[in-house]
C-alpha positions as CSV (number, residue, x, y, z in Angstrom):
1,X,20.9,-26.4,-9.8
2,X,17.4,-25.7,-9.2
3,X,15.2,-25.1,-11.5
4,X,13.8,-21.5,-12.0
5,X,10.2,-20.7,-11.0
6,X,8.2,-18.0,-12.8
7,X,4.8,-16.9,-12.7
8,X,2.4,-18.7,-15.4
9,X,-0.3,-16.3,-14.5
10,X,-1.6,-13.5,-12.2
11,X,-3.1,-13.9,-9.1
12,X,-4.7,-11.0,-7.8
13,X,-5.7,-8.7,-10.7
14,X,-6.9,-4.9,-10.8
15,X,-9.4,-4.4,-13.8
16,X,-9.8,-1.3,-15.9
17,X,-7.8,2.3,-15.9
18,X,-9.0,5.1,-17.8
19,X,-7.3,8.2,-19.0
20,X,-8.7,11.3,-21.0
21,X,-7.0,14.6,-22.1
22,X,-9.1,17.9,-21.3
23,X,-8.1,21.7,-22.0
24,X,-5.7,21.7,-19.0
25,X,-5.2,18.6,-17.8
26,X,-5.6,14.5,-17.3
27,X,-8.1,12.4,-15.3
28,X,-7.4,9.3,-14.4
29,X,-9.5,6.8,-12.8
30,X,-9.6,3.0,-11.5
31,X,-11.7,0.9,-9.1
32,X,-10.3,-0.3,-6.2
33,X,-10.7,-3.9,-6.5
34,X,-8.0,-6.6,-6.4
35,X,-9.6,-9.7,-7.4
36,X,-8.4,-13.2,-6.3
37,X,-9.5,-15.3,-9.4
38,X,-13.4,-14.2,-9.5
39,X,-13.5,-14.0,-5.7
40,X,-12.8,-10.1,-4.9
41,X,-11.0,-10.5,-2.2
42,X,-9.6,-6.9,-1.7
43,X,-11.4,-4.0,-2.0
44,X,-9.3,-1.3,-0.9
45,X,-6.2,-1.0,-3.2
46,X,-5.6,2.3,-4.8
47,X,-3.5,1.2,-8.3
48,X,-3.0,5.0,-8.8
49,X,0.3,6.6,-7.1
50,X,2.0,9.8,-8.1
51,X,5.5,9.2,-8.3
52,X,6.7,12.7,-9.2
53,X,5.2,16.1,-8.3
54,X,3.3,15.9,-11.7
55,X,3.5,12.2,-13.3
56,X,1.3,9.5,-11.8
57,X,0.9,6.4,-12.7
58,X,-1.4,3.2,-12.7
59,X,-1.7,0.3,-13.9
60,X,-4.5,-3.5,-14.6
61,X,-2.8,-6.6,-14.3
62,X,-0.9,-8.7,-11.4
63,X,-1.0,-6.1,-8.5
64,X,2.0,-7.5,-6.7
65,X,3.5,-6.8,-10.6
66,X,2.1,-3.2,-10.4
67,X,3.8,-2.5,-6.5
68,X,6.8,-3.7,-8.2
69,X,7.1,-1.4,-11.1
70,X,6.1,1.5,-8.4
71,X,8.7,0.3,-6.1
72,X,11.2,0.8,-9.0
73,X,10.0,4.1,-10.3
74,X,10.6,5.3,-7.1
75,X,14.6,4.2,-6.9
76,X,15.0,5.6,-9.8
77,X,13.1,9.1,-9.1
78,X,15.2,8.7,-5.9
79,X,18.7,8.0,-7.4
80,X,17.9,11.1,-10.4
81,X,16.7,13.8,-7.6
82,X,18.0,12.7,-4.0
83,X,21.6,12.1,-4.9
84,X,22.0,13.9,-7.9
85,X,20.9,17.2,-6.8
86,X,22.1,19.0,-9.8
87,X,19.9,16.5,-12.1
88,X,16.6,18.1,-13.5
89,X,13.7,16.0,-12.7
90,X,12.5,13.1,-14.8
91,X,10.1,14.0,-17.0
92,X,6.9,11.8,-17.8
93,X,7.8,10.7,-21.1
94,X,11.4,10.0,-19.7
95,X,9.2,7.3,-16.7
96,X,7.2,5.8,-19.6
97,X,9.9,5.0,-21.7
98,X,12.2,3.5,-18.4
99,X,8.9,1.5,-17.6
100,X,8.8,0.2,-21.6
101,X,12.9,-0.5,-21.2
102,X,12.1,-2.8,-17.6
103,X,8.9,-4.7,-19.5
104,X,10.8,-5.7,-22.4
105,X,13.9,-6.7,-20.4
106,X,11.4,-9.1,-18.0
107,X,9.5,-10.3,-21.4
108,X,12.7,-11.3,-23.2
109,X,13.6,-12.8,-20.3
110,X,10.3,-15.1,-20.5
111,X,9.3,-13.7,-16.8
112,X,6.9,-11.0,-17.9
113,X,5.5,-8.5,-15.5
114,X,2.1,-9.5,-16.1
115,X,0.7,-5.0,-16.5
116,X,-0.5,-2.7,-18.6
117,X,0.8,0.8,-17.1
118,X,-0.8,3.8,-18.0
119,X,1.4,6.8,-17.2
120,X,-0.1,10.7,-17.3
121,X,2.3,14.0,-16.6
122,X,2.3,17.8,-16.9
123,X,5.6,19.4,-17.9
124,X,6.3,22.4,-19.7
125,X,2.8,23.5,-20.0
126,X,1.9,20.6,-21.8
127,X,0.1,17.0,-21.1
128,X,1.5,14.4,-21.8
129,X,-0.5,10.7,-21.4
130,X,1.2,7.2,-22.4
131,X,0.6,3.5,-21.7
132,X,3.0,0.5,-21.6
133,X,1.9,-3.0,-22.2
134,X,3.1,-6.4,-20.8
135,X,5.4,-6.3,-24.1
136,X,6.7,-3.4,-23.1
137,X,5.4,-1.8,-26.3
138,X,4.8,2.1,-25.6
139,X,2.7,4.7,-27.3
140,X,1.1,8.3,-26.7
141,X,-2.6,9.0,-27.1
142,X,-5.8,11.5,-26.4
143,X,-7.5,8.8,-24.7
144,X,-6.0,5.4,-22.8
145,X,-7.9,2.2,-21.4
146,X,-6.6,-0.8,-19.7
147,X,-7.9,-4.2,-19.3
148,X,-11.9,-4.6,-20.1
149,X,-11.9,-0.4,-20.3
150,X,-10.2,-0.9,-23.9
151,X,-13.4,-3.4,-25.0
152,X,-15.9,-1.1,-23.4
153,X,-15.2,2.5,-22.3
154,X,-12.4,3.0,-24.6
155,X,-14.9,3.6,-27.8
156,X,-17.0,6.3,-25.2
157,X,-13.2,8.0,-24.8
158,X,-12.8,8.6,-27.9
159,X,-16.3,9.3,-29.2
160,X,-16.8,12.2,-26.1
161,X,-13.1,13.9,-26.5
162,X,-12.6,17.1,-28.1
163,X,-9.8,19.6,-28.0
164,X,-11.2,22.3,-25.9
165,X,-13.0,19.2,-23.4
166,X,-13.3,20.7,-19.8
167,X,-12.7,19.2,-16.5
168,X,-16.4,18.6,-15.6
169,X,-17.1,17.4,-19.1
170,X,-13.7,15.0,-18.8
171,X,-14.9,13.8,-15.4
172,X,-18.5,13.2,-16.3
173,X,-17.5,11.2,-19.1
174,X,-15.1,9.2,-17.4
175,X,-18.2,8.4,-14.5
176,X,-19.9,7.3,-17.6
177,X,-17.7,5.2,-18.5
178,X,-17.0,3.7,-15.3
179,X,-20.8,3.1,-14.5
180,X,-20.5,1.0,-18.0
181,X,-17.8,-0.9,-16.7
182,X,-19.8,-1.8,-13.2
183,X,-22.8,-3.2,-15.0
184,X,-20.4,-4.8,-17.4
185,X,-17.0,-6.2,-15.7
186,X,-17.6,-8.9,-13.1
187,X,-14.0,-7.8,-11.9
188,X,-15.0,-4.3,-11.0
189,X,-16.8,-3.3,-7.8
190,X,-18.5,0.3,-7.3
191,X,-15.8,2.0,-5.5
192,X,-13.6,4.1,-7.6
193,X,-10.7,6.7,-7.6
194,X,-10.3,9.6,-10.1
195,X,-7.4,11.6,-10.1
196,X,-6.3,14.9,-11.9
197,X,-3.1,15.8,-13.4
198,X,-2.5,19.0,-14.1
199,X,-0.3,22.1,-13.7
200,X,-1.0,22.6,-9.9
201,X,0.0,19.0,-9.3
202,X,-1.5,15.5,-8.7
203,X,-5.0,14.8,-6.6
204,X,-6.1,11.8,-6.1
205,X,-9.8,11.8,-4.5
206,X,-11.2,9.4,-1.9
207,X,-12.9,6.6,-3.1
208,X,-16.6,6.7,-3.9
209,X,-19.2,4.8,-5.3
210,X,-21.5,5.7,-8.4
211,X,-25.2,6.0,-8.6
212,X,-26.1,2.5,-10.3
213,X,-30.2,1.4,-11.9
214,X,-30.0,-2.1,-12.5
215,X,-33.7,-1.8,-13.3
216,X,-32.1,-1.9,-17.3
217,X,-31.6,-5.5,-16.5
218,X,-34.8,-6.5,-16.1
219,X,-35.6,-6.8,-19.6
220,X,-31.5,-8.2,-20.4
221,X,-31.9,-11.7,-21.9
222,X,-29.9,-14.3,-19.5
223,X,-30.0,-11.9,-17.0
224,X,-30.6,-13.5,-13.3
């Protein structure tokens, strides 16, 4: 019998996601990096995808992982809507909770998917933004981070929110925090994606890049 082969570690990685609450809505944003080790080797992936008409999620970690976990999201929104047309549609909470079921399966199994899934909705005039770790542990909060984000931007999250935070505040603050996690992240690049979650539905924007001064580095001990 052969022996069975599973992965030790990741290969090519996505860095941060960040999610925020505002009065009617999510943002969402990532980079669109996948690193190969330290070498960024892809600079085009967008680890964002809506998956219903108003749940998207993304994910850090393995990306080959993170296509997986889409891949399967999407059989299952297929098998609940396509062929069950009297079936009402899954609702975020329902998609986190399947994606925490599938990590803890693959973790007990000792062949982890190697992610940290971060999965925002709009149902029933409510938000609704959850993460799932590699454990397949899931919670609920005002403010999410993945990878270096929950070091870094995840203490700017939480210090800017407020209940009645607007869309331009929410997006400004998430720019922030992704202009933090440029100057700070060898993994990240300056190209990044933000989309909105809201009751009109899921936009994802183009990517763009951020307005950097590295002139702060100039007095940064060690800097080179």
């Amino acid at each position: 019998m052969d022996p069975t082969k599973k992965t030790l570690q990741p290969y090519v990685t996505g860095s941060s996601v960040l999610a925020i609450k505002y009065n009617e809505g999510i943002i969402v944003a990532a980079d669109t990096l996948g690193s190969y080790g330290s070498l960024a080797r892809f600079t085009d992936l967008q680890r964002m995808s809506k998956v219903t008409n108003h749940t998207l999620i993304g994910g850090s970690g393995d990306i080959s992982d993170l296509q997986q976990i889409q891949k399967t999201v999407e059989s299952l929104i297929l098998e609940n809507t396509g062929f069950k047309k009297d079936e009402e549609p899954l609702t975020p909470k329902e998609i986190q909770q399947y994606i925490s079921r599938v990590m803890y399966n693959r973790r007990s199994r000792f062949d982890p998917l190697w992610n940290h899934i971060i999965v925002a909705g709009y149902q029933n005039n409510e938000s609704f933004l959850g993460a799932v770790d590699i454990f397949g542990t899931f919670y609920e909060d005002n403010t999410i981070a993945s990878g270096f984000g929950a070091y870094f931007a995840q203490p700017l999250l939480r210090k800017g929110y407020k209940e009645d935070l607007t869309k331009d505040e929410a997006i400004d603050l998430i720019k922030t925090c992704l202009k933090v996690l440029f100057y700070r992240d060898a993994r990240t690049i300056n190209k990044f994606q933000i989309a909105e979650v809201s009751e009109g539905g899921i936009t994802i924007s183009d990517p763009f890049e951020l307005e950097t001064h590295w002139e702060i580095a100039d007095w940064q001990e060690g800097h080179l």
